[in-house]
N, C-alpha and C positions, 0 to 999 in steps of 0.2 A: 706272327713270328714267335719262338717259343725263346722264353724268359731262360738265362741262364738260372742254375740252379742256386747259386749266393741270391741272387736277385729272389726267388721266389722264397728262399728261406726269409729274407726281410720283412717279406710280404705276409706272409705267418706272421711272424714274432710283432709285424707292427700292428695288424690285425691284434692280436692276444693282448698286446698293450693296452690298447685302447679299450678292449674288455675287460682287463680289470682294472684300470684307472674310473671306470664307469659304474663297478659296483658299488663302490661307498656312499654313491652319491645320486647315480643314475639312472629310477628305476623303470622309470616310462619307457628309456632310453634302447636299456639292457637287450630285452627279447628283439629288436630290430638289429641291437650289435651281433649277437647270438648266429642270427638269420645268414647275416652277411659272411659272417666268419665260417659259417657251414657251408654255403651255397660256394663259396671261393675254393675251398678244400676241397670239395665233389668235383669240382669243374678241372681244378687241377689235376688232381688222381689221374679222372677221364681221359684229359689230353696225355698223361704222360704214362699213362696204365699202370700205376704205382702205387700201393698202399704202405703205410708202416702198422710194427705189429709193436704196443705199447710194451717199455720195459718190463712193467708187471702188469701183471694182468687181472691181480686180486681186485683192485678197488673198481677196477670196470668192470668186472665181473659181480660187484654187488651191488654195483649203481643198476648195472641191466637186469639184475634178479629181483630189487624192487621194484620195477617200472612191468616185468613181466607177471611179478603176484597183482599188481593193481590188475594188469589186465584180465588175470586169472580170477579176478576180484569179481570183475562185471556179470559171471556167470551165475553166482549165488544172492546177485545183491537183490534188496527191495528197492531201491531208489539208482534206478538206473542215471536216470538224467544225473542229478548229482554223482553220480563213479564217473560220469565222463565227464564232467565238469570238473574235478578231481584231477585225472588222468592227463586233462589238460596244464591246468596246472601246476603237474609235476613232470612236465613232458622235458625237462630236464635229463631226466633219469634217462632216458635212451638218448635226447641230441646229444651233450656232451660225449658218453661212451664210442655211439656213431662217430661223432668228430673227431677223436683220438686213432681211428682207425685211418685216416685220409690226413692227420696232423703228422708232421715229421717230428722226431722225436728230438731231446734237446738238451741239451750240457749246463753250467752251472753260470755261464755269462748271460746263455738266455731267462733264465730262471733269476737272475737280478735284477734282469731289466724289467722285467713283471711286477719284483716287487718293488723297485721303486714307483714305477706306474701307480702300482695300488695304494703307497707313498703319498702320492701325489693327488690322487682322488680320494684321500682319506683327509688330505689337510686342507682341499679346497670345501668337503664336508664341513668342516671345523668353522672356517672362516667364514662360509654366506651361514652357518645358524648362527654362530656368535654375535654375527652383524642384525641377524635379524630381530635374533632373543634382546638384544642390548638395546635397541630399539623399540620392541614392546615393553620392554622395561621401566624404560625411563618414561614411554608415552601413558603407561599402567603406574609407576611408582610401588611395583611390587616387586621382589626377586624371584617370584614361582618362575616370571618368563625366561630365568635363566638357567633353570631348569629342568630333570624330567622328559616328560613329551613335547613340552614347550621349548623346551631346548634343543629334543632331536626331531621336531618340526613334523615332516613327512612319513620317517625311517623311528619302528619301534624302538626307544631307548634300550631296550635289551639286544638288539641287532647293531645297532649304530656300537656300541658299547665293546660289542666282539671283536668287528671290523677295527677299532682303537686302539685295544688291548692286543691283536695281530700284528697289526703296523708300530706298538709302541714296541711290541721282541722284537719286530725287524730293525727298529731303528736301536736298541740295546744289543745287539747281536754285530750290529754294524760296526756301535761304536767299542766293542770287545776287541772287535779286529780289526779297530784305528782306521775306519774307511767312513771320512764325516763327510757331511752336505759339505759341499761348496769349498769342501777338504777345511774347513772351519772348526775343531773343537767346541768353541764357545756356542755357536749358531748350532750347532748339532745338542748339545743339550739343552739349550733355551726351548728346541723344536721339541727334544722327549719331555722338558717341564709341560710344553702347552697342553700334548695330549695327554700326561697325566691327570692337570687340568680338566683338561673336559670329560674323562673317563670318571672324574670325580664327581661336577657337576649333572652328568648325566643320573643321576642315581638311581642305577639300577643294580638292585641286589644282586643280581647273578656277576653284571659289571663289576663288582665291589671284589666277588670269590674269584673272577678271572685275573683282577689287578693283584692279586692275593699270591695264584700259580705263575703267574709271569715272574713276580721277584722274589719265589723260591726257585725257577726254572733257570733266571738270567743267573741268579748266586749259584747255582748246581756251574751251570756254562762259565762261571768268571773263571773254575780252578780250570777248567781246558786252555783257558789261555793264559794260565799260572800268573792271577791276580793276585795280588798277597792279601790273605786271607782278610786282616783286621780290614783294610779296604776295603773288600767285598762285602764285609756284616756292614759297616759305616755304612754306605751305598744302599744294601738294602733297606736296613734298620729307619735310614733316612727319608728313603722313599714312603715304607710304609706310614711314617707320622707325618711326612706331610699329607698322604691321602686320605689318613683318617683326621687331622688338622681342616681340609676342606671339607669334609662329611660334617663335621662337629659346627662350622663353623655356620656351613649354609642352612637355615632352618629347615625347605623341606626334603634332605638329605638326612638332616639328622632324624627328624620325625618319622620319614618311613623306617629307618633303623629301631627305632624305640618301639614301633610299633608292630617289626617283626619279631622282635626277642617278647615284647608283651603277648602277640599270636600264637608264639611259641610256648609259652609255659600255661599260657590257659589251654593249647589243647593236650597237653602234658597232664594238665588238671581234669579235664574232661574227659583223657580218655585210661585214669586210673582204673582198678580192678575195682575198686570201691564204689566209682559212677557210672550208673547202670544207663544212663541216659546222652543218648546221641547228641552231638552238637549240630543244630539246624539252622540253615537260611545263611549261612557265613558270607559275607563282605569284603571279606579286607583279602589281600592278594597272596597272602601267608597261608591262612590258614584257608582258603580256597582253593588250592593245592592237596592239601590234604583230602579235601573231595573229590576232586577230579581224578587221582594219583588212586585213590581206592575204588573209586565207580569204573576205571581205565582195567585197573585189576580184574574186575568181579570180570569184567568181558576178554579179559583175555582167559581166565581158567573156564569161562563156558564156549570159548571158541577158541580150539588149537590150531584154526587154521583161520582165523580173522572172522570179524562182523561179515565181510565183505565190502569191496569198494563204495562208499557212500555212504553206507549204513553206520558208520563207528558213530555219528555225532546223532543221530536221530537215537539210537541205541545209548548214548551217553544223556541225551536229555531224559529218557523214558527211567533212565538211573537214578539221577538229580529229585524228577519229581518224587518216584518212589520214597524214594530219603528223605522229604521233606526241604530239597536246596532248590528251591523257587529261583533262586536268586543265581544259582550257574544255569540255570535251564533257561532264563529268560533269556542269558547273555550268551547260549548255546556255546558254553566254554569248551575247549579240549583239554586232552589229559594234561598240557601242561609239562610233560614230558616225552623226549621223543622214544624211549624206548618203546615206553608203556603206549603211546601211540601208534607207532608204528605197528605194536601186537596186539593191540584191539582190531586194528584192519586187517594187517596181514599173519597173524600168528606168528608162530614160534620161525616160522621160515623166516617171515621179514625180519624178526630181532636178527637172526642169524645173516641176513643177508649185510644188514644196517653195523656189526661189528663186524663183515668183510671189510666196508670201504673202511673204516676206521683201523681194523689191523693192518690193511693196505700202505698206510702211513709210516708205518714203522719202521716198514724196508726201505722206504728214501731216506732217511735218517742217515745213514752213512754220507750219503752224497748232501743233503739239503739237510740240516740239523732244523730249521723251521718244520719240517714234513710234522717232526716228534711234536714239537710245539702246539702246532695247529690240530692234530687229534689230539690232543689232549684239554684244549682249549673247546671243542667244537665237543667229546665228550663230556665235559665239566656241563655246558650250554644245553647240551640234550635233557643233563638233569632238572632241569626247571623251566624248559621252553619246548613246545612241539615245531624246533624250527623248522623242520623240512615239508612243514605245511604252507609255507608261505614264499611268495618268490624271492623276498630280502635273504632269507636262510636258505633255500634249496640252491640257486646259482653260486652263493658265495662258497658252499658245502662241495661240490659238484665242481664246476672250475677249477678249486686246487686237490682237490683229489687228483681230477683228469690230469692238470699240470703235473703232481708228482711222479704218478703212472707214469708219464712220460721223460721222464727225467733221468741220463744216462750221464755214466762218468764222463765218455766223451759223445756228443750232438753227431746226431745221424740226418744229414740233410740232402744227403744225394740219392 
């Protein structure tokens, strides 16, 4: 019996829930949510011969232009096996775009309900590490377990950190336009202190620069909804000193701080006109970047068109040793950055495909003021993480692109 069509738009929308309530927290989980949510779309189409054609078309049009140079990859590569292990892995880049073509397209109620789902999977995040960390804690008698990697458990502290920093604009964004949990004021900023909280605890540098654009972003957003100024600096002003109040406060928050402004001026020092000599073998997470970030270089001006699928990390260690950094080559690092990543594999096209999805963004702005938010949040993250190496970053990346692609003043569901 065929499903009216209110009924099967639910069936979407509860589907998509459930996938992003799943990403902050669910990563085993995700590729089997993924599965389902694809396989129900195709079946529906099928029965009903109906496809939708996404609002825009940029950001899926550059999700499918990376996922096509990787394939294009496979042809030049040395290390085949690894480009399909790869390809696997980033097999994101074509499901999601494929799924937008079989997803019915969707207005600004469906697009709330996602974000509190992902709301929801961001605070149940919160509470099983807190419970867990608080617990090694006291059974250790040390504070490292609360936090760090210790604290985001499973999920790299610089991923968990994003996902925070996302859900903390949604929930500032919320409370701009006086729409609280539980219609609560009080319960609605106890919830934005908590995950300032753990945005804090988690310390992670890039975490630190994202909580930094969020309350320059939320202050730009207070005068749209003609906050009186002196309140909006108070608010921001406030927020800022209590997160660096938490930084200062927890010892290995503060330490990695002292230890990145320390990284920083020795290689200031090292790489004056005056010092002829290379810094070698680097350790610490600062200034390991700067190798990575220059050896990522060297391969992209000797490939305009990428290493090839596989090759970029085998081609990145053969870098390291040359240079004498024992020490990235053993831990076969990447660049560390996604641009610079993605144009050691794919060249100048992949940069070029990788700032489609990202200008993709811009255009939902009108309709979803989050769209601006999250590229520029997910830009800022590119700069010091190769996230769409890994599937914590490539779904979360992927998903709301797809989501804003789809995203129309008024939901097209029939």
């Amino acid at each position: 019996m065929e499903l009216p069509t209110p009924k099967r738009s639910i069936l979407y929308q509860q589907l998509l829930m459930v996938l992003a309530f799943a990403i902050p927290w669910a990563k085993k989980a995700i590729p089997t949510i993924i599965a389902i949510c694809f396989i129900v779309s195709i079946v529906q189409c099928i029965r009903h011969k109906k496809t939708f054609r996404p609002a825009r078309l940029l950001g899926v049009a550059g999700l499918l232009s990376l996922f096509m140079l990787l394939i294009a990859g496979t042809l030049y590569t040395s290390h085949p096996a690894e480009g399909w292990n790869e390809i696997g892995i980033k097999l994101s880049f074509l499901i999601f775009p494929v799924f937008s073509i079989f997803l019915p397209n969707f207005g600004k109620t469906e697009i709330d309900k996602l974000q509190q789902s992902f709301l929801a999977g961001c605070f149940l995040f919160i509470s099983i590490t807190l419970v867990r960390a608080g617990i090694n804690a006291f059974q250790h008698q040390h504070l490292y377990y609360l936090t760090y990697d210790q604290l985001s458990w499973y999920m790299h502290p610089t991923y968990a950190a994003a996902y925070e920093v996302f859900a903390l604009f949604i929930l500032v964004e919320q409370m701009l336009k006086k729409k609280y949990i539980a219609k609560s004021a009080v319960l609605h900023t106890c919830l934005c202190l908590l995950v300032l909280f753990f945005i804090g605890l988690l310390s992670s540098k890039a975490g630190y620069l994202s909580f930094v654009l969020l309350v320059g972003f939320s202050f730009i957003r207070s005068f749209h909804w003609k906050f009186p100024a002196l309140r909006s600096a108070f608010i921001a002003f406030s927020s800022l000193l209590l997160f660096a109040l938490i930084i200062v406060v927890l010892p290995t928050s503060a330490g990695r701080i002292e230890k990145a402004v320390e990284d920083i001026r020795a290689e200031e020092k090292n790489t004056s006109p005056t010092d002829s000599l290379p810094v070698k073998g680097q350790t610490s997470s600062t200034r390991l970047r700067t190798v990575t970030w220059g050896a990522s270089w060297t391969l992209l001006a000797e490939h305009a068109f990428g290493t090839g699928t596989g090759d970029t990390q085998p081609e990145l260690n053969t870098l390291y040793l040359q240079r004498g950094e024992t020490y990235a080559a053993e831990r076969q690092l990447n660049a560390h950055n996604q641009y610079l990543q993605t144009g050691a594999e794919l060249g100048w096209f992949g940069i070029c495909a990788l700032l489609a999805c990202l200008s993709s963004l811009w255009y939902a702005r009108k309709i979803e003021i989050s769209s601006l938010f999250f590229g520029a949040l997910c830009a800022l993250n590119f700069l010091f993480e190769s996230m769409l190496e890994v599937q914590a970053g490539i779904v979360f990346f992927c998903f709301w692109v797809i989501v804003y692609s789809k995203l129309t003043t008024h939901s097209k569901h029939s």
